[in-house]
Every structure is written in structure tokens, then in C-alpha cells.
Rosetta silent file (secondary structure, phi, psi, omega in degrees, C-alpha in Angstrom):
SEQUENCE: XXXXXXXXXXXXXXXXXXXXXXXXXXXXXXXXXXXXXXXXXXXXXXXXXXXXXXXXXXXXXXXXXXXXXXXXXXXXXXXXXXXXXXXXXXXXXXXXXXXXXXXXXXXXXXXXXXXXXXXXXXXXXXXXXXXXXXXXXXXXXXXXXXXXXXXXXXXXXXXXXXXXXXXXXXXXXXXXXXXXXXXXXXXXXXXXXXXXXXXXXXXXXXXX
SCORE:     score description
SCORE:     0.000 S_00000001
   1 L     0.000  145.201  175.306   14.707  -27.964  -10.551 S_00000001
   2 E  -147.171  123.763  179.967   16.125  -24.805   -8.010 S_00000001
   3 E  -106.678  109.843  143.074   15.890  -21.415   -9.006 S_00000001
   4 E   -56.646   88.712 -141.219   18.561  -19.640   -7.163 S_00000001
   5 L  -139.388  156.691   93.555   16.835  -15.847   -6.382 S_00000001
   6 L   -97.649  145.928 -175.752   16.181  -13.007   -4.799 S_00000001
   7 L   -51.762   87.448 -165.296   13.407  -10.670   -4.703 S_00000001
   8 L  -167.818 -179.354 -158.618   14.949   -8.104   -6.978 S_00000001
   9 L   -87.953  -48.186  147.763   13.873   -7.256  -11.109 S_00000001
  10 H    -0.667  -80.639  170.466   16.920   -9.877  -11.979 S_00000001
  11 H   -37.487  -40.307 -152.880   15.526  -12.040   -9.486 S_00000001
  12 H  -127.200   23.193 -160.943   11.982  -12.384  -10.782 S_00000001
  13 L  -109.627  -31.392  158.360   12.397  -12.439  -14.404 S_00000001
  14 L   -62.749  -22.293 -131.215   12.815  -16.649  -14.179 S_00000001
  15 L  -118.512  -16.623 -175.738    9.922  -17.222  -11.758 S_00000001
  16 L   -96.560  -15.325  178.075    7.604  -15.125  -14.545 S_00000001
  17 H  -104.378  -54.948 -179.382    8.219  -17.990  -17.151 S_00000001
  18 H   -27.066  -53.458 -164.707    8.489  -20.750  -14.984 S_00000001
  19 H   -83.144  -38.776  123.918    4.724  -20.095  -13.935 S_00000001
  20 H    18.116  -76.742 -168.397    3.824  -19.573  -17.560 S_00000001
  21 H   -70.587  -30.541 -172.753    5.040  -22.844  -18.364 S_00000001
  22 L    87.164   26.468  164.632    3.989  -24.423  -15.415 S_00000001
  23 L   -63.727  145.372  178.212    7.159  -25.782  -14.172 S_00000001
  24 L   -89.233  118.464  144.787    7.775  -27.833  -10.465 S_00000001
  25 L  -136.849 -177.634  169.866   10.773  -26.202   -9.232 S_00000001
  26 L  -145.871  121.909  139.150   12.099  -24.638   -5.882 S_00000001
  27 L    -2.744  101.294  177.090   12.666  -21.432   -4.765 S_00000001
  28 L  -104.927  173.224  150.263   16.520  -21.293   -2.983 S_00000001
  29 L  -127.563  140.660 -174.179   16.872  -17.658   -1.556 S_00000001
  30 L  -123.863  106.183 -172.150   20.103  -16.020   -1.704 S_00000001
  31 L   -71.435   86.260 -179.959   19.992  -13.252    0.375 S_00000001
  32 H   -46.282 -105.449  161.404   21.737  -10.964   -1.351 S_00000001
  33 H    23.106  -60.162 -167.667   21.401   -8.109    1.670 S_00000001
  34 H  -108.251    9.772  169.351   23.866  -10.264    4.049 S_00000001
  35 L    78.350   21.290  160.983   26.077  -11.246    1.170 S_00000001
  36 H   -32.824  -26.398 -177.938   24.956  -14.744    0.641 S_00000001
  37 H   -98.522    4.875  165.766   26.062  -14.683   -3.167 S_00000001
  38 H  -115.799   31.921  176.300   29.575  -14.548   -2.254 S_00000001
  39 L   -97.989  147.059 -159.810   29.259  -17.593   -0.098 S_00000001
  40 L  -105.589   44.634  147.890   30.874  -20.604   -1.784 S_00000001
  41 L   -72.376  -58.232  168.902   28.065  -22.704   -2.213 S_00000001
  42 L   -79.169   27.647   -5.024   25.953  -20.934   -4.475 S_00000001
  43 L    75.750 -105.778  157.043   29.801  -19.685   -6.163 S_00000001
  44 L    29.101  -76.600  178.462   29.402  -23.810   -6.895 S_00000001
  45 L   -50.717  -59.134 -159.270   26.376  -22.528   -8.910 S_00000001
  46 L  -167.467   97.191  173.605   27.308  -19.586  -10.559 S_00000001
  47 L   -65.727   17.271 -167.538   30.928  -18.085  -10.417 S_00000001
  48 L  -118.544  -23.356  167.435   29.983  -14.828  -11.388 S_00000001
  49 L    73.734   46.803 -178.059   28.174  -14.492   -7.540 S_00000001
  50 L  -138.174  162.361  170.252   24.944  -12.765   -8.899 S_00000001
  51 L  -106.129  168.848  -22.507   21.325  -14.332   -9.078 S_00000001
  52 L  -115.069  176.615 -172.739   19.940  -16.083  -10.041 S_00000001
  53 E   -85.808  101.007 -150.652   20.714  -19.368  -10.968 S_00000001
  54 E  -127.161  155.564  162.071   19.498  -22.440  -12.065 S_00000001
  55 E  -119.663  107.848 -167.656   19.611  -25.646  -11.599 S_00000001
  56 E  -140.402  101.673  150.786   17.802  -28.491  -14.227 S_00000001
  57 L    66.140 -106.798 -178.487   18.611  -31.794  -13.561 S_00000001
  58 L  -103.559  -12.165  177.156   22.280  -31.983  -14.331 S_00000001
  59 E   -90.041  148.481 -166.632   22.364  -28.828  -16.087 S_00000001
  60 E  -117.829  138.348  155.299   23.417  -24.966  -14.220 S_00000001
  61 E  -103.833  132.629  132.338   22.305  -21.890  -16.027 S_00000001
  62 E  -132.384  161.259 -166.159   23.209  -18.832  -14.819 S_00000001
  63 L   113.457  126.440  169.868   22.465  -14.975  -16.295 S_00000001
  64 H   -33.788  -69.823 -175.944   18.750  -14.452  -16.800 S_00000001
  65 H   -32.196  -65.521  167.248   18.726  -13.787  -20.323 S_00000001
  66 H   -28.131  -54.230  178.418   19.937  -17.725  -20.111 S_00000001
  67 H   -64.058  -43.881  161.585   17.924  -19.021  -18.296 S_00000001
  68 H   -65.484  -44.771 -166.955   14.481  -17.820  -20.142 S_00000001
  69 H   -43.917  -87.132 -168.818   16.395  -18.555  -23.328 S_00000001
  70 H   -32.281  -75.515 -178.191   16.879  -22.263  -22.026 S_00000001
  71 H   -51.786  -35.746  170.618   13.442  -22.764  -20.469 S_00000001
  72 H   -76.268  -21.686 -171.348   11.102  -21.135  -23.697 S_00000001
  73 H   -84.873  -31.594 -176.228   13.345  -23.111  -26.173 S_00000001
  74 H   -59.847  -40.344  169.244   12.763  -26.251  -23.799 S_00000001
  75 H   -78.315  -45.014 -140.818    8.683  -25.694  -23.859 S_00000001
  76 L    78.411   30.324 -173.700    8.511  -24.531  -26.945 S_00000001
  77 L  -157.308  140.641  159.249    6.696  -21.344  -25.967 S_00000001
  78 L   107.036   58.972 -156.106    7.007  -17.404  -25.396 S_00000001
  79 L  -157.299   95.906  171.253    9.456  -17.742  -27.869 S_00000001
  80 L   -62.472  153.002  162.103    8.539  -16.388  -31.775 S_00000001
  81 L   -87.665  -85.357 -172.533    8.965  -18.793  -34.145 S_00000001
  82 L   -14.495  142.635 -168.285    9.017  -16.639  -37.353 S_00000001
  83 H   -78.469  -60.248 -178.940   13.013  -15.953  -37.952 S_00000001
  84 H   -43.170  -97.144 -114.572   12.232  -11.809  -37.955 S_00000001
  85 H   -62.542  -35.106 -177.929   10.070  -11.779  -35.264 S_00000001
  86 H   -86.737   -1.383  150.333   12.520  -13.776  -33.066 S_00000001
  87 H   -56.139  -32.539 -175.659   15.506  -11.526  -34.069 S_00000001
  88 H   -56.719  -58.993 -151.436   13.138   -8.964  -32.591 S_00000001
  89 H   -81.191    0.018  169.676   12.144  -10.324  -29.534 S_00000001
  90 H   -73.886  -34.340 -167.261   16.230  -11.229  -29.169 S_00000001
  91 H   -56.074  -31.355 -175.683   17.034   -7.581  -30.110 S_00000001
  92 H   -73.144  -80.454 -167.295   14.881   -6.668  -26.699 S_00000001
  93 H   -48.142  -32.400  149.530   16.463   -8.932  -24.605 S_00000001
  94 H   -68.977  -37.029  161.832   19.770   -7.645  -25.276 S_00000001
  95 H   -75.937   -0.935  155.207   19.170   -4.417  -24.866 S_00000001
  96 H   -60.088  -73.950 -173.070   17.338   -5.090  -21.735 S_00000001
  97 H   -44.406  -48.120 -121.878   20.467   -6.703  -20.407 S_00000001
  98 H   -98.382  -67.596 -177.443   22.619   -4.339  -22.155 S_00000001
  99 L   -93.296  -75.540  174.169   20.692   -1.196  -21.031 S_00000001
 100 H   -52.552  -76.671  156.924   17.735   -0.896  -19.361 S_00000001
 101 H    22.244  -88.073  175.450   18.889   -3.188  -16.627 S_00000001
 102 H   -86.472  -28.446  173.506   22.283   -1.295  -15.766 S_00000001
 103 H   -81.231  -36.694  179.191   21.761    2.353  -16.416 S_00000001
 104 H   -58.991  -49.744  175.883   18.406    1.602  -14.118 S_00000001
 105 H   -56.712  -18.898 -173.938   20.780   -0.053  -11.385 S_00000001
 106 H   -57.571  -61.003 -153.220   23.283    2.497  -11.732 S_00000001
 107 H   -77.189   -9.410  167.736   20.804    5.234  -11.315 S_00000001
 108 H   -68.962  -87.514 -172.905   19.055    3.172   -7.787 S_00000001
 109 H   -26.352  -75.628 -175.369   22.561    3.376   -6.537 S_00000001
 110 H   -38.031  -73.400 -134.021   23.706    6.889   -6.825 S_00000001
 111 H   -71.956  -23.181  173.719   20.473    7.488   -5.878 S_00000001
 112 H   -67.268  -29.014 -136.365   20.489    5.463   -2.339 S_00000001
 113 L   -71.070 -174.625  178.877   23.547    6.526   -1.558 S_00000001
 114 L   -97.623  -63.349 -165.826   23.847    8.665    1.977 S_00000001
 115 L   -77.331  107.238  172.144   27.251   11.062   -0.084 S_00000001
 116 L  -104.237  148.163  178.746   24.939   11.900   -3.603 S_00000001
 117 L   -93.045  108.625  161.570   26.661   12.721   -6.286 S_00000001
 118 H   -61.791  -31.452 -162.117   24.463   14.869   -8.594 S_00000001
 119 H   -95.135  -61.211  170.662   25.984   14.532  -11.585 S_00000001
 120 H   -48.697  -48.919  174.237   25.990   10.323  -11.671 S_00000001
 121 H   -30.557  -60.203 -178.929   22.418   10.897  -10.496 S_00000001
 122 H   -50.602  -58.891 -153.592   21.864   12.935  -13.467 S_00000001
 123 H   -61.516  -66.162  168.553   23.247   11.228  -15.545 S_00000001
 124 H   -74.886    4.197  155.494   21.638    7.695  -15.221 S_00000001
 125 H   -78.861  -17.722  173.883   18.582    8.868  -14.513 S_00000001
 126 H  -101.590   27.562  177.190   18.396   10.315  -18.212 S_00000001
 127 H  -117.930  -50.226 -171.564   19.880    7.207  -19.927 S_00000001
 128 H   -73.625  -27.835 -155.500   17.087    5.348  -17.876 S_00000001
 129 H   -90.298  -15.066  126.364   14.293    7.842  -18.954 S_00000001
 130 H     0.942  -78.889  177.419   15.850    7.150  -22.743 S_00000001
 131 H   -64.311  -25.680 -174.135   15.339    3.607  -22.527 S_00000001
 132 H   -99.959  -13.642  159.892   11.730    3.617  -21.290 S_00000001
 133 H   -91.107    5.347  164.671   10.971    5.927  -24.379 S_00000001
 134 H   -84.359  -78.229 -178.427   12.532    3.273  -26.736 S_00000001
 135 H    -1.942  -89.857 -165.246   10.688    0.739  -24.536 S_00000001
 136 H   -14.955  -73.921 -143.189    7.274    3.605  -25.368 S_00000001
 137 H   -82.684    7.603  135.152    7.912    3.691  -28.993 S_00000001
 138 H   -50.376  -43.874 -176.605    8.519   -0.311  -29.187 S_00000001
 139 L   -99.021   29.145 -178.281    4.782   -1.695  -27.790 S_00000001
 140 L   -73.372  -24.885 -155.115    2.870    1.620  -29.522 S_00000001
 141 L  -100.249  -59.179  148.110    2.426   -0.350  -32.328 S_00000001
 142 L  -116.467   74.160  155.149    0.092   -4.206  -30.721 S_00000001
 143 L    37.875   38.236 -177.018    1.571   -3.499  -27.773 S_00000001
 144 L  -169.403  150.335 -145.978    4.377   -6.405  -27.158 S_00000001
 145 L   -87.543  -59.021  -95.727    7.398   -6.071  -27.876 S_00000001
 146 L  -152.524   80.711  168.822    8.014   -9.329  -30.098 S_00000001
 147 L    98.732   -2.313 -170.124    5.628  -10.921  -32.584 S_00000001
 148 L    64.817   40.232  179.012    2.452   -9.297  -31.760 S_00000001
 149 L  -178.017  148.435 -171.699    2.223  -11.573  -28.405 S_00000001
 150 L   -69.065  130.749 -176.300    4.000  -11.698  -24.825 S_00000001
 151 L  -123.840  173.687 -167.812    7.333  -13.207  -25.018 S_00000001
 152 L   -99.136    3.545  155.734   10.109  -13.859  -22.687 S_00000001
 153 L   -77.005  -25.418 -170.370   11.328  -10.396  -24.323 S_00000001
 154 L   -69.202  -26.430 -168.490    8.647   -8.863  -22.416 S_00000001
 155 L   -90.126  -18.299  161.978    9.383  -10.929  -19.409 S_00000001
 156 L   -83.150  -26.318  148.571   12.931   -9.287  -19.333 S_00000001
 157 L   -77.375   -4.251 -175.870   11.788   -5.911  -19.289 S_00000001
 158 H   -62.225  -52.197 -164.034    8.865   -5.757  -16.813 S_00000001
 159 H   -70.175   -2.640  154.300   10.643   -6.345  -13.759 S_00000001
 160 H  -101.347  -61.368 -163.609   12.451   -2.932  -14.393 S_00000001
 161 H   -50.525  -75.124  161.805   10.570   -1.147  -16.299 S_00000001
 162 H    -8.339  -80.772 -156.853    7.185   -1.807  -13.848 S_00000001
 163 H   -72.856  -29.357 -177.573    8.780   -0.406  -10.474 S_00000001
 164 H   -58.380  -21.043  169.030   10.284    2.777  -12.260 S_00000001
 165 H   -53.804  -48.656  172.913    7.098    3.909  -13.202 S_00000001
 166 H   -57.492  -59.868 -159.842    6.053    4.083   -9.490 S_00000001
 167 H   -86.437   -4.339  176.945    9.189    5.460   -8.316 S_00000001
 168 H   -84.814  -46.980 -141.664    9.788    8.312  -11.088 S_00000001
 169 H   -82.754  -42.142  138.694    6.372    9.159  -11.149 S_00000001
 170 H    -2.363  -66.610 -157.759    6.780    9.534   -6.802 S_00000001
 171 H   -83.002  -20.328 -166.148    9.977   11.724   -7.669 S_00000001
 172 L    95.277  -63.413  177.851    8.492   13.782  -10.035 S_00000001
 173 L    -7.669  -47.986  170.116   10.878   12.867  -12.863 S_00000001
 174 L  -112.289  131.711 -174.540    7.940   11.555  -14.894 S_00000001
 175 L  -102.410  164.935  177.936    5.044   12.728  -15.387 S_00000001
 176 L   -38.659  -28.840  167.318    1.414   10.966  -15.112 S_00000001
 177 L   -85.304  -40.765  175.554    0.498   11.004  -18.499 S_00000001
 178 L   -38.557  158.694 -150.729    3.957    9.863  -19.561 S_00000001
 179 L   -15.227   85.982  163.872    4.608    6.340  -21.770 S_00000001
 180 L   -72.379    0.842  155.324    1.196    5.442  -21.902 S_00000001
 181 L   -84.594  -70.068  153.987    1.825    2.052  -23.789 S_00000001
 182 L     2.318  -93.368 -175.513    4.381    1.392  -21.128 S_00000001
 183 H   -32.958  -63.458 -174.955    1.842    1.775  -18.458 S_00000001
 184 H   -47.834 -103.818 -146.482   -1.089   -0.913  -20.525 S_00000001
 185 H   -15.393  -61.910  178.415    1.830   -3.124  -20.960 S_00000001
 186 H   -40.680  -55.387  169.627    2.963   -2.901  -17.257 S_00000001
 187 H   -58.519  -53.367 -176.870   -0.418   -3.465  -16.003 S_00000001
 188 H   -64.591   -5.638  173.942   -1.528   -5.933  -18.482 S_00000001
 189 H  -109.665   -5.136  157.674    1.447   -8.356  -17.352 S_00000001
 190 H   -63.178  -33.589  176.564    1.110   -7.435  -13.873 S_00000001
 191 H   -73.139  -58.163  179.248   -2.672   -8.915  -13.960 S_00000001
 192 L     1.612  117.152  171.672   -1.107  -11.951  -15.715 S_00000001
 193 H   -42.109  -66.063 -175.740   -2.306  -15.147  -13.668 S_00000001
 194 H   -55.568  -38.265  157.486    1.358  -16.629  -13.604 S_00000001
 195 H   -13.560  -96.188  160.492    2.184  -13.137  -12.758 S_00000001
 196 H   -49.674  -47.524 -147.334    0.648  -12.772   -9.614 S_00000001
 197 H   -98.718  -14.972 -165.747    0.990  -16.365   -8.442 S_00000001
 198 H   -88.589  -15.901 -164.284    5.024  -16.332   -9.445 S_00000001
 199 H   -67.948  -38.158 -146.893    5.367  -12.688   -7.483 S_00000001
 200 H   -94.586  -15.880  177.142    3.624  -14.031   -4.244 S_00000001
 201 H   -67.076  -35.815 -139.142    5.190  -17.698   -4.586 S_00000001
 202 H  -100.069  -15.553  173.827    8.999  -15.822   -4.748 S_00000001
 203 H   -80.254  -25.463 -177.472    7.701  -13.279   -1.102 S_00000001
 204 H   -99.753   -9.180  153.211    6.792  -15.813    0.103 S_00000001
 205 H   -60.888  -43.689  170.206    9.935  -18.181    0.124 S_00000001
 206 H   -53.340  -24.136 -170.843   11.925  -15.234    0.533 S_00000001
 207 H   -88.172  -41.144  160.711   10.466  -14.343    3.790 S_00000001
 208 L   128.528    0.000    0.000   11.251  -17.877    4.842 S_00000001
């Protein structure tokens, strides 16, 4: 199997279930940076030019959401079985894609920019700080978003949710005390064996 990546929240949201499950795959890196995803190899892969990608056996996934979908239904695991609970944990993962996601990417861009716009600034930064108090008021109650247990909903929100904490809280935006269920959550999947071993397997292919 080759997971077609970069080090990005996108990027790292297969690589947290792979190592879960305990799949043999490889790392491709698509260097995003020098514009590698419009080259028309990985285009081959995934015609939409975004990471990442997969490849299993004869079959290509690409879009995250897909890709965890495919791989938890394939184990059998991180997945609820109970029909509610897994409308739930689907209800997350679309609005992760849906939301969190793109109003977060929006609001890095404006915010990078050299010419800032205040007003796009504004604007998706309070759509993202929205979303991480739905996020809040989703895990107050046993902390996971899905079933009372970590899911591959969970695994689509970290990899956004997680650095925005750092960088709002940096900016001021947020304060220290702010979505304290967030924060457990963040940590407690950040400790995560598979966690750790899928972040430092995906720096270290990326670096080459």
C-alpha cells in the first residue's frame, strides 16, 4: 500500500489510522511547497491534485474522509457499530471536512499573506473559533466525539483542531483556560502510541 502525503493536518489524518491498525504501507511525499501535486504522476492518482492519496492493491482512494472510511470499514475498527452512534461519528466527519478544515485553511491563508486583509482575517478566524466551541461542547460529555471511544471521527479533527490551540493561544485570540475538553482530548490523542510513532514515521519520510 502508498499513502500519497504531506506533512500538513490533511496529510496526517491517514497515517493516524494506519498505525492504529497496524498497516505495512509506504510513505510517497508530495511536496506540496514546489508544486509536486500538480505533476502528472500523482494527477494519475488523484485528479483533484490534493493529498493525499492512496493506493491498496488495485484500488486508489483519494479525499481523507475516504480513505479512513475505507481503511476502518476494512479492519473493522474505530468505526461505531451501533447505527446512532455511527451517524454520530459520520455527522463529525462531515463537518470536519465541511467546516473545521476550510474556514481553518482559509483563516492560515489570509493570515500568511504579506497584503492582509483584515476583514477575511476576521472573518475566518471567528467561524474557526465557532467550530472549536461545537468541537468543546461535543467531547464535554466522555470526551470523544463518537460512541463513547476514539474513532476515525476523532482522527479527522485532531490534526486541525491540535495546532490551533498552539497558534491562537500564541496570538492571543484564545485564551488559556479556553475549551478545556478540547485541550484533554488534544493531548490524550497526541500521547496515543500510534500517534507518536505515525507523526515521526510521516517527518521522517518527508525529510527524505
Amino acid at each position: 500500500m502508498k499513502l500519497y502525503t504531506w506533512d500538513t493536518p490533511n496529510g496526517q489524518k491517514p497515517v493516524l489510522l494506519l498505525e492504529e491498525i497496524g498497516a505495512q504501507y509506504e510513505i510517497v511525499p508530495v511536496n506540496i511547497l514546489e508544486g509536486a501535486q500538480d505533476d502528472e504522476t500523482f494527477r494519475a492518482v488523484n485528479p483533484n491534485g490534493k493529498i493525499p492519496a492512496m493506493r491498496d492493491a488495485d484500488l486508489v482512494i483519494f479525499e481523507s474522509g475516504a480513505i479512513l472510511l475505507h481503511f476502518s470499514e476494512k479492519s473493522g475498527r474505530f468505526m461505531p457499530q451501533d447505527p446512532a452512534a455511527r451517524m454520530t461519528a459520520l455527522s463529525w466527519i462531515f463537518w470536519q471536512v465541511g467546516g473545521l478544515g476550510p474556514m481553518a485553511g482559509q483563516w492560515g491563508h489570509f493570515a500568511r499573506r504579506e497584503e492582509r486583509d483584515a476583514y477575511a482575517e476576521k472573518r475566518y478566524l471567528d467561524e474557526t473559533l465557532r467550530l472549536l466551541a461545537v468541537l468543546e461542547k461535543g467531547l464535554e460529555n466522555d470526551g470523544w466525539l463518537a460512541g463513547g471511544a476514539y474513532t476515525i471521527a476523532d482522527m479527522m479533527a485532531w490534526p486541525w483542531a491540535n495546532p490551533l490551540l498552539g497558534m491562537f493561544g500564541a496570538s492571543g485570540a484564545i485564551g488559556e483556560g479556553e475549551f478545556p475538553a478540547v485541550r484533554r482530548w488534544a493531548e490524550a490523542i497526541a500521547n496515543r502510541e500510534a500517534t507518536v510513532r505515525g507523526m515521526a514515521k510521516l517527518k521522517v519520510a518527508i525529510a527524505g
